[in-house]
N, C-alpha and C positions, 0 to 999 in steps of 0.2 A: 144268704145262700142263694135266694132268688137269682139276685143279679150277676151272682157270679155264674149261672148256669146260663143267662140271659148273654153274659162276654161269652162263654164258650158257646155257645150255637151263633153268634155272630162270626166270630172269630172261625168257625166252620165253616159257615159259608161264604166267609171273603175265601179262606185256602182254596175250598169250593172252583169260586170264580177264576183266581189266579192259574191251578190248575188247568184249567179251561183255555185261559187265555195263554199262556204257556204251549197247551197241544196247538192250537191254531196257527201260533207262531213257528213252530215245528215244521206243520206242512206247508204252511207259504214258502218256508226259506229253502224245503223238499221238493214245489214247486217251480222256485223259481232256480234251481240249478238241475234239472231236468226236464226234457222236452219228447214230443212224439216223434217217431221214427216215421219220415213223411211215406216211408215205402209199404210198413206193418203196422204201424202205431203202438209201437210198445214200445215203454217209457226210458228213457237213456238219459245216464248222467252227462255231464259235459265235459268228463277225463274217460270218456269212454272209446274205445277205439275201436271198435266194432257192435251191430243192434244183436242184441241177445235176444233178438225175434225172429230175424230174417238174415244173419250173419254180415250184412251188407259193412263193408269199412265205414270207416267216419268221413274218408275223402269225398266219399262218393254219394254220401247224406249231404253233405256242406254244400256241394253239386246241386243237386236237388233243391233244398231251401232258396239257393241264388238262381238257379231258373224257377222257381214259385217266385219268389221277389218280387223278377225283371217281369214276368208275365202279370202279375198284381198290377204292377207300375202301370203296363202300358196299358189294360184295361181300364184305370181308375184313368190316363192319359188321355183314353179316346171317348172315354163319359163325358169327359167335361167337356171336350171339343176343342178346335186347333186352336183356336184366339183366346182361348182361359187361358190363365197360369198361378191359378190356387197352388197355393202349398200345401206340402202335408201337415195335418198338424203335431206329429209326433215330429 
């Protein structure tokens, strides 16, 4: 009897875990198919056609994102100075 009470609270705490590891996975993959709205920061999927923060279209989010980019680039550009040509590593 011992050990069969001994399986069931094991066997509880693997579900336990699995649980766990389950919700985690959840929100990574909730994470990773939505992003901040660069204008409100409220969170949008990536079939979404308009921020349900700020009403802004998706045109004009994509806009944005690509001049952050370009402006990222040439910052990290003019750090390294004219004669580097490090890559990025992503």
């Amino acid at each position: 009897m011992q050990r069969g009470l001994a399986v069931d609270a094991e066997r509880a705490s693997l579900q336990a875990q699995l649980d766990e590891l389950e919700r985690q996975a959840q929100q990574a993959a909730q994470a990773a198919t939505t992003f901040a709205c660069p204008f409100c920061g409220a969170r949008m999927g990536v079939s979404d056609l308009f921020c349900s923060g700020c009403g802004k279209p998706i045109a004009e989010i994509k806009d944005a994102f690509a001049a952050q980019q370009q402006a990222e680039a040439y910052h990290h550009k003019e750090a390294r100075g004219p004669n580097e040509t490090q890559e990025y590593p992503w």
